[in-house]
C-alpha positions as CSV (number, residue, x, y, z in Angstrom):
1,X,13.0,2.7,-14.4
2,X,13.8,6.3,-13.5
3,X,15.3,8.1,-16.1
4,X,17.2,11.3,-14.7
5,X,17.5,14.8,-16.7
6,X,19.2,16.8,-14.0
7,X,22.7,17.4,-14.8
8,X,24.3,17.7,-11.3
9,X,22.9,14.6,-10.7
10,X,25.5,12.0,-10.3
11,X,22.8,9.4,-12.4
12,X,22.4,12.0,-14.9
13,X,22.3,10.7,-18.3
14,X,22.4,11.8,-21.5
15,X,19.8,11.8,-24.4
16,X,21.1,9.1,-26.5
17,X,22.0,7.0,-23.3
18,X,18.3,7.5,-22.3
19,X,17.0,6.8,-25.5
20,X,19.1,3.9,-25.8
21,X,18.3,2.2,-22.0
22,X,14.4,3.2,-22.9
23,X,14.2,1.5,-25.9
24,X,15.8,-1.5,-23.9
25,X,13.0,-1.6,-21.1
26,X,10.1,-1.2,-23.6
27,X,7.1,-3.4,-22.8
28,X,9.5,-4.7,-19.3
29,X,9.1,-1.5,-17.1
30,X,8.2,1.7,-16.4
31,X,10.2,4.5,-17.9
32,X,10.0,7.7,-15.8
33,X,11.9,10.8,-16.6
34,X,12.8,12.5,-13.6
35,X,13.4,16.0,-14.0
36,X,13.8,18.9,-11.3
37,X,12.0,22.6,-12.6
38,X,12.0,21.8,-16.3
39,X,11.0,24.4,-18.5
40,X,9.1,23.1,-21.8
41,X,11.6,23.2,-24.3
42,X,14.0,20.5,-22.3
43,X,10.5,18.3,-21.4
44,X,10.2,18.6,-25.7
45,X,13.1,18.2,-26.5
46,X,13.7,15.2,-23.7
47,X,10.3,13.7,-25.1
48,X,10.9,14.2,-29.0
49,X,14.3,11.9,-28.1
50,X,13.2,8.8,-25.3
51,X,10.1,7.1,-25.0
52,X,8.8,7.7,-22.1
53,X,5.6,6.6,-19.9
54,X,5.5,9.4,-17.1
55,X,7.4,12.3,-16.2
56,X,8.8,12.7,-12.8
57,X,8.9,16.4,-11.0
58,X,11.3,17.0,-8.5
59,X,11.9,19.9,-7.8
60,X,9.6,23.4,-6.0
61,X,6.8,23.0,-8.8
62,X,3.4,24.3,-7.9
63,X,0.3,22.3,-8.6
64,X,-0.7,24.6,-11.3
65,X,2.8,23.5,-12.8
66,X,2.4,20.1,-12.4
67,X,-1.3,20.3,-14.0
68,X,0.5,22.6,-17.1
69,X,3.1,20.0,-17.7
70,X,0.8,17.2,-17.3
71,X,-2.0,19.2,-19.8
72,X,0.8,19.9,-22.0
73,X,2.7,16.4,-22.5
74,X,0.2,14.3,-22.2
75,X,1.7,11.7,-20.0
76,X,1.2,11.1,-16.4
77,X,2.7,13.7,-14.2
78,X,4.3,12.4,-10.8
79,X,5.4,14.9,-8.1
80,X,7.9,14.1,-5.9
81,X,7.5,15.9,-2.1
82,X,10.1,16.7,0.0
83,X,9.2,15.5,3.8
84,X,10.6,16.2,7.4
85,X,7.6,17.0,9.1
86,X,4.0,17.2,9.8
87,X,3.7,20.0,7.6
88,X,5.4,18.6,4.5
89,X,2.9,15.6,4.7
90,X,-0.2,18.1,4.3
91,X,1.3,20.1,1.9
92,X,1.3,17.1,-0.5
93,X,-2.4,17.8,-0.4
94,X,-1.9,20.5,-3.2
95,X,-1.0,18.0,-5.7
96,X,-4.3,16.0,-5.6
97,X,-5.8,16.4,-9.1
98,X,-3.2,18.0,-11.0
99,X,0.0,14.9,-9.8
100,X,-1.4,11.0,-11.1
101,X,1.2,9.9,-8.4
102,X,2.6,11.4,-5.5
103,X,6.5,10.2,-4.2
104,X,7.0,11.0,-1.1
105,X,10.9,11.4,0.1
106,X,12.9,12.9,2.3
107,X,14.0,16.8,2.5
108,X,17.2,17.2,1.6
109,X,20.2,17.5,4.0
110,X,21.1,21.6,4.1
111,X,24.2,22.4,1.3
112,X,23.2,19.7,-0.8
113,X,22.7,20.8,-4.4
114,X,20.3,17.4,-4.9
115,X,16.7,17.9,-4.4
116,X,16.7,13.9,-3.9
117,X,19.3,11.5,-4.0
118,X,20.9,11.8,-0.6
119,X,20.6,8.7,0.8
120,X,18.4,10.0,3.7
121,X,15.3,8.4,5.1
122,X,12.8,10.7,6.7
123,X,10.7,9.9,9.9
124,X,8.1,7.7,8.3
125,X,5.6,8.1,11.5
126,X,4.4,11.1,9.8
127,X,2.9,8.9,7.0
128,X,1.4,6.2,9.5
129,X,-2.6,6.1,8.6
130,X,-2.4,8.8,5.9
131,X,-5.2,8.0,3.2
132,X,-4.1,9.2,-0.3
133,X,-6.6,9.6,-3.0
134,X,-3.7,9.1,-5.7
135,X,-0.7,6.4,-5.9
136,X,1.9,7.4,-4.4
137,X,5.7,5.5,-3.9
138,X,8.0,6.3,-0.6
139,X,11.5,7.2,-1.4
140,X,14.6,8.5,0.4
141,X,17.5,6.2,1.9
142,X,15.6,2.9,1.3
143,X,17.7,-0.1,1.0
144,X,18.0,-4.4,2.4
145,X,18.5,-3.6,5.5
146,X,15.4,-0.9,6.2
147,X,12.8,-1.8,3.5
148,X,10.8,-3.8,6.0
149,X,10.4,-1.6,8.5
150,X,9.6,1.4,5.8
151,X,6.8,-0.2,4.0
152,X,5.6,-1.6,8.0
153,X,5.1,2.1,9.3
154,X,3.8,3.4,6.1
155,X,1.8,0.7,4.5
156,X,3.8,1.1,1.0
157,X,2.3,-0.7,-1.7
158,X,5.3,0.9,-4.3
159,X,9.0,2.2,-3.6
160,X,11.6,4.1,-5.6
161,X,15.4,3.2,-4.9
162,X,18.5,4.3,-6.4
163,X,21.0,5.1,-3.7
164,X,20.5,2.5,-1.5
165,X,21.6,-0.1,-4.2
166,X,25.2,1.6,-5.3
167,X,28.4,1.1,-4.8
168,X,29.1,5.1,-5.0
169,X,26.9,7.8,-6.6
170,X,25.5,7.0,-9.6
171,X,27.0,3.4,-9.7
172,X,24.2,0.5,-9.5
173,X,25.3,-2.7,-7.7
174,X,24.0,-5.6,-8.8
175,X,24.9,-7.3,-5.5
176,X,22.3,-4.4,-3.6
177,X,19.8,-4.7,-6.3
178,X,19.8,-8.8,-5.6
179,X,20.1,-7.5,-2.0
180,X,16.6,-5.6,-2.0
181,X,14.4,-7.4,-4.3
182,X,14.6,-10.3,-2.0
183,X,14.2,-8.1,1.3
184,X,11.3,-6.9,-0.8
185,X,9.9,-9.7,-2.4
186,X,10.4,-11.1,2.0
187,X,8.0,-8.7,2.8
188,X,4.7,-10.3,0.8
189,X,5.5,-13.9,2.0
């Protein structure tokens, strides 16, 4: 359960709403704050409030930021990566040993003031055959209707959603949530 702490985010919540919905999920899920260039008094501040299991970068960290903040905090560290092409796939290879996960989504469209978010899928062909020596989930524009063929070309074993199961930004559908678990639990049959 991502947790986000950027506030131009339309899913941005607020402390007490996050500690609230994390105290909910305890011992169900995952609770991942996703936060985009965090300096330490917000990740403290964030962390003295919700319970969380991992912390989520999203933003232009370096490695050596992701190691500090992983060092620092003591949780695991997950680094999202912006792809669009061949490039962006080997510059993931930075993260190895400072990220515990990598996420891997798609760069986003020029103007937008979201690093992630967009509802845009990326050419996944540029992950065919790529061996990772860390987790990693795909993200970007995954939904029902394209889950399949995502987690075909790239050999997912983990995914991140959130815009592909709203209504509108920032609104969950419980419809599109019923909608892509069963694409997704279609897939392992």
């Amino acid at each position: 359960m991502g947790l986000m702490f950027f506030p131009p985010s339309p899913r941005f919540v607020t402390l007490s709403a996050a500690a609230a919905l994390s105290a909910q999920a305890a011992g169900t899920a995952r609770r991942v704050g996703v936060f985009v260039e965090p300096d330490d008094g917000l990740l403290t501040e964030t962390l003295n409030t919700v319970a969380l299991d991992a912390i989520q970068l999203h933003g232009k960290e370096s490695a050596a930021r992701v190691a500090e903040v992983r060092e620092r905090f003591r949780l695991p560290v997950w680094k999202a990566v912006s792809i669009a092409e061949p490039a962006d796939v080997e510059r993931a290879r930075q993260y190895f040993g400072a990220a515990d996960r990598l996420l891997f989504d798609a760069k986003p469209p020029k103007g937008s003031k979201l690093p992630g978010g967009n509802a845009v899928s990326f050419d996944w062909t540029l992950l065919t055959g790529s061996e990772w020596p860390l987790p990693w989930l795909l993200s970007g524009g995954l939904h029902a209707g394209n889950i399949a063929e995502a987690v075909q070309l790239t050999g997912a074993k983990a995914v991140d959603v959130s815009s592909g199961v709203e209504s509108e930004p920032g609104q969950k559908d419980p419809a599109r949530i019923r909608s892509f678990l069963a694409a997704v639990a279609a897939i392992r049959q």
